[in-house]
C-alpha positions in Angstrom: -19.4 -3.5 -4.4 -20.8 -4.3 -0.8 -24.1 -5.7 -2.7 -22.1 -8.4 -4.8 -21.4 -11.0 -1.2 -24.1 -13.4 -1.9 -24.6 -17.1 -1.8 -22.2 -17.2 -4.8 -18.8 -16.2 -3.1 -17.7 -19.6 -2.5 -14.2 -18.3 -3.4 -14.6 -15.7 -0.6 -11.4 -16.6 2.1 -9.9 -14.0 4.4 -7.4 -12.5 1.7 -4.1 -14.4 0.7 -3.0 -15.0 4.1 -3.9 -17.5 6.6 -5.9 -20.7 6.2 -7.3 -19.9 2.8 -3.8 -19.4 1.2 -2.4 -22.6 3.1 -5.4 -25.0 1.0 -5.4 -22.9 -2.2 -4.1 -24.6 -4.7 -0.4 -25.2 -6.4 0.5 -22.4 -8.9 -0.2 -24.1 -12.9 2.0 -25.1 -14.6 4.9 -23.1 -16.5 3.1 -19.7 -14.7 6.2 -17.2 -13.5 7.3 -17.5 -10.1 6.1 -15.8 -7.0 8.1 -12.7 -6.2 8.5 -12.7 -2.4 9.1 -8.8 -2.4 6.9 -7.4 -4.8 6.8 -3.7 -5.8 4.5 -1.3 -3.6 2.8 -1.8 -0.1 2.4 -5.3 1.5 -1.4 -3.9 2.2 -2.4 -3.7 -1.5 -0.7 -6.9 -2.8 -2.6 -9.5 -3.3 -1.7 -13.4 -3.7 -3.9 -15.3 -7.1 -2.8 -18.5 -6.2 -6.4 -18.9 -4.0 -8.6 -18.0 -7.1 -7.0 -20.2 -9.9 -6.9 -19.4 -13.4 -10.3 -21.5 -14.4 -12.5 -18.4 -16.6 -15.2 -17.0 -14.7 -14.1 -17.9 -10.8 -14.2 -14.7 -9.2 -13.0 -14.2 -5.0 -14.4 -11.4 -2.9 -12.2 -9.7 -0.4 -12.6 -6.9 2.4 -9.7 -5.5 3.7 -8.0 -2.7 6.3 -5.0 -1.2 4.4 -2.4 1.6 5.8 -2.6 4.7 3.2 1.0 4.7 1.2 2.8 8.5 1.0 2.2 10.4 -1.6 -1.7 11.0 -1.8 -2.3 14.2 -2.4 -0.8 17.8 -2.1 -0.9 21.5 -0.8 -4.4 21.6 0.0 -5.7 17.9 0.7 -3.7 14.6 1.3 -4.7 11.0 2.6 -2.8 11.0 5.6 0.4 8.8 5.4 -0.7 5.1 7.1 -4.5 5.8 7.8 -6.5 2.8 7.3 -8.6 2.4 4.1 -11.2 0.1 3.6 -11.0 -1.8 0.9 -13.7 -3.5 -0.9 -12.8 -6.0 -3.9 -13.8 -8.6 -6.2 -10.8 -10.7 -8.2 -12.3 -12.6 -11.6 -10.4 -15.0 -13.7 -10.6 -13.6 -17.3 -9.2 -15.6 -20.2 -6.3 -12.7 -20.8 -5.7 -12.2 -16.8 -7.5 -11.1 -13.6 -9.9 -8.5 -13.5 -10.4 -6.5 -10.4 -13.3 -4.1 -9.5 -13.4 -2.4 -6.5 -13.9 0.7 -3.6 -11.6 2.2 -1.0 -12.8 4.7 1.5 -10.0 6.6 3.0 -9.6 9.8 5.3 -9.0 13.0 4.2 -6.7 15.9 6.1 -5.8 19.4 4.8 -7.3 23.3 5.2 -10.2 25.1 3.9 -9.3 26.6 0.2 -11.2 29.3 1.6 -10.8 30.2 5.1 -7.6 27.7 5.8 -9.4 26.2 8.6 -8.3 22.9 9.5 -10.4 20.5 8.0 -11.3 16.3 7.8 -13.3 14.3 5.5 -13.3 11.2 3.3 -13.2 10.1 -0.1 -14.8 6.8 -1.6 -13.2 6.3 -5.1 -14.5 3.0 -7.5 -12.0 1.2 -9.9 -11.7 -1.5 -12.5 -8.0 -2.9 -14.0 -7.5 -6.1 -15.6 -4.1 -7.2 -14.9 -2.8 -9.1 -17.5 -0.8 -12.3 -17.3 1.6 -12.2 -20.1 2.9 -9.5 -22.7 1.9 -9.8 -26.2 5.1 -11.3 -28.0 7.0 -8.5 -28.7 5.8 -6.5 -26.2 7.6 -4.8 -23.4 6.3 -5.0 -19.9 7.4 -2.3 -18.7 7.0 0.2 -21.3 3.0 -1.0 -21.6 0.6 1.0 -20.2 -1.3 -1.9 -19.4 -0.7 -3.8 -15.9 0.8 -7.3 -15.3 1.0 -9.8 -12.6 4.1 -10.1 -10.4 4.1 -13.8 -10.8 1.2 -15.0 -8.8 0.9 -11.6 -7.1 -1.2 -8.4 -8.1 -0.2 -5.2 -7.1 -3.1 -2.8 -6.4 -1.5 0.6 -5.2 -0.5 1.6 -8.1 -4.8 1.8 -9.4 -6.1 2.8 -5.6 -3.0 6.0 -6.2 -4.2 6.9 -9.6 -7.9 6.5 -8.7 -7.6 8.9 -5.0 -5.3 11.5 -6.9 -8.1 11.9 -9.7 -11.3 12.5 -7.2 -9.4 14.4 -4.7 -11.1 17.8 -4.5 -9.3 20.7 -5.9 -10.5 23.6 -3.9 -11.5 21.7 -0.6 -13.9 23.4 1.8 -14.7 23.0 5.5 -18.7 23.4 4.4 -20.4 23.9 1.0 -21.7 28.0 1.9 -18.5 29.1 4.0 -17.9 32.6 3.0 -14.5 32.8 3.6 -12.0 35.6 5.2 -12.4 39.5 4.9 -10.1 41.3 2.1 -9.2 44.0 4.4 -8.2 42.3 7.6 -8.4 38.5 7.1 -10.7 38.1 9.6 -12.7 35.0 9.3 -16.6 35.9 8.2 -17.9 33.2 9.2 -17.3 34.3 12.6 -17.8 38.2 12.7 -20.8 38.1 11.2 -23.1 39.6 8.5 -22.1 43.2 9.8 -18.6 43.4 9.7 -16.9 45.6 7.9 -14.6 49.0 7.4 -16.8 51.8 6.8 -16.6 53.8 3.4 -12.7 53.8 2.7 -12.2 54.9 -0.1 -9.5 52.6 -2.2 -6.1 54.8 -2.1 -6.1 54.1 -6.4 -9.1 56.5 -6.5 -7.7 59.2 -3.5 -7.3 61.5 -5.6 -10.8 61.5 -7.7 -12.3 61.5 -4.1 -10.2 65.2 -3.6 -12.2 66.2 -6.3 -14.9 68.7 -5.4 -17.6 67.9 -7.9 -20.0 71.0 -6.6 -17.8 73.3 -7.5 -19.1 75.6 -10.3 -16.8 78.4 -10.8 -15.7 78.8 -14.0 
């Protein structure tokens, strides 16, 4: 996505807010009106009124957003509110807008293997085409398909499906780390090559090991 801001982003403004949604222009004619609370995070809504609905116009857009809750589980998670850069481009289609896009966002959890604290990031890509109007007939909201809010697109609801799919199901502080000991838990990484707990025997085989195999009398 960062290699698509060339000379032909005249649409590029500084998101719907500001002076670039103050000149865009009115909403057309017989369109739905614009929800001023729409569903999800403020960061991830987006106002179409600044693109139009002319075919082939497309808008770039860069943008800081605050992580919503919910990203993640048990192991790995997007921290609640940490910024994520978002990286987008809006294009009038004749059914809708499509929207392509990246997000880089933080990662916090533990080591699946030696539940050491660890941070990272995940960069996830996405495409949705969010539609203007149901088919007659069709419901909105039982469609699996996504709609405007009016003038407004919603985009948390692809960046949450998008992070839940890449996140990593066994997360590890490095690629090679070896883990904890069976026996006491202690971290191998840090006692070394050599550590271990002699030749004890495991107590399921105690009494095969009583068993004096030299012993030939009849």
């Amino acid at each position: 996505m960062r290699g698509v801001h060339g000379e032909h982003s005249a649409h590029s403004q500084h998101g719907a807010h500001g002076e670039g949604a103050s000149q865009a222009g009115q909403v057309s004619k017989g369109s739905k009106p614009v929800n001023p609370h729409p569903r999800g995070s403020g960061d991830f809504v987006f106002d179409m009124r600044v693109l139009g609905r002319g075919a082939g116009q497309y808008r770039d857009e860069q943008r800081t957003a605050a992580a919503p809750d919910g990203l993640g589980s048990g192991l790995v998670l997007v921290p609640v509110g940490a910024d994520v850069a978002l990286d987008l481009r809006f294009e009038a289609v004749t059914e809708g807008v499509l929207v392509t896009g990246s997000a880089v966002a933080p990662l916090g959890g533990e080591c699946s293997r030696c539940l050491d604290p660890l941070t990272s990031s995940i960069e996830v890509g996405f495409q949705e085409l969010y539609r203007y109007l149901p088919d007659p007939g069709e419901d909105e909201n039982d469609s699996e398909e996504r709609f405007l809010d009016g003038e407004l697109i919603d985009l948390e609801p692809a960046f949450r499906d998008a992070v839940v799919l890449a996140l990593p199901l066994s997360p590890l502080c490095r690629d090679d780390c070896p883990g904890l000991c069976a026996e006491c838990g202690a971290k191998l990484a840090d006692v070394g090559p050599d550590h271990g707990h002699g030749d004890k025997v495991d107590p399921r085989w105690g009494l095969l090991a009583k068993l004096n195999l030299n012993d030939t009398t009849e």
